[in-house]
N, C-alpha and C positions, 0 to 999 in steps of 0.2 A: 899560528892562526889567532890565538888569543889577543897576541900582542896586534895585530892587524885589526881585528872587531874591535879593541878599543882604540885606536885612533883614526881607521880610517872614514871619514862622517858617511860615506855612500855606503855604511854596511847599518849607521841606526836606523832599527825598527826591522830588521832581516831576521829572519830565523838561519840562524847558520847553521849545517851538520858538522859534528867535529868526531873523527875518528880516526886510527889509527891505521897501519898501514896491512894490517888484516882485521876480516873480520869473525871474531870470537862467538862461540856460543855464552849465554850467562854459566855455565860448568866452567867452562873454560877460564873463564874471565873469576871467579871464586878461588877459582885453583893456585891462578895466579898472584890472585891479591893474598891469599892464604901465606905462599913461598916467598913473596916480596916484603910483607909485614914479620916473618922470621918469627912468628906465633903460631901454634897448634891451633890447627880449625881441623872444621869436618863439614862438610855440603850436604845438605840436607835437601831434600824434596818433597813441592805438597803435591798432591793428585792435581790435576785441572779441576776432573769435579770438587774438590772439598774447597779449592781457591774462589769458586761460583759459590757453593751454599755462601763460603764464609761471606763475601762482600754482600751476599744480602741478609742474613742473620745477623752479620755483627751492625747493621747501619744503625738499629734502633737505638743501643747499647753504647757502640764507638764507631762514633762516624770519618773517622780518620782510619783505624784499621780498615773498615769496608772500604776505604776507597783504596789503602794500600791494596787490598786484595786484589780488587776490580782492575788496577794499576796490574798487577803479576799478571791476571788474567792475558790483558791487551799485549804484554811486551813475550806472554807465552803463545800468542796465536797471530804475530803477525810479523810479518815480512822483515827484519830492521836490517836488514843487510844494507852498506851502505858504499855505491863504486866510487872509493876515494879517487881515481883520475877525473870523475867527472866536477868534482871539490875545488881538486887544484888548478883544473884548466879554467874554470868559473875565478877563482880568488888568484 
């Protein structure tokens, strides 16, 4: 798909989905980058509430962190499933 989005010209300026051929929770997908990188991790979780206070406590402070937060908030409370047939029959 990659190799597609840069050179076919009727894809600049498209937002394209790119996923694989299921779809992962972020645990999941940690788990996996954890066993693949062959290094010791450990998955950590914030509350949803503490990811709210943070992105607006830390803005005044670091406004890059507040936006990471606000970022974790949106990708914990919304839909990202993605029907890769509907992808492939499009591209």
């Amino acid at each position: 798909m990659v190799d597609l989005a840069v050179h076919d010209p009727s894809l600049r300026g498209q937002t394209l989905e790119i996923a694989g051929p299921e779809n992962l929770t972020f645990t999941e997908l940690a788990e996996r980058l954890i066993t693949a990188s062959g290094r010791p991790g450990r998955i950590r979780r914030i509350p949803l509430p503490m990811l709210r206070a943070m992105a607006v406590v830390a803005r005044p402070f670091s406004p890059v962190f507040a936006r990471q937060a606000q970022a974790a908030v949106i990708m914990n409370t919304t839909d990202m499933t993605v029907d890769v047939s509907a992808i492939r029959d499009r591209l």
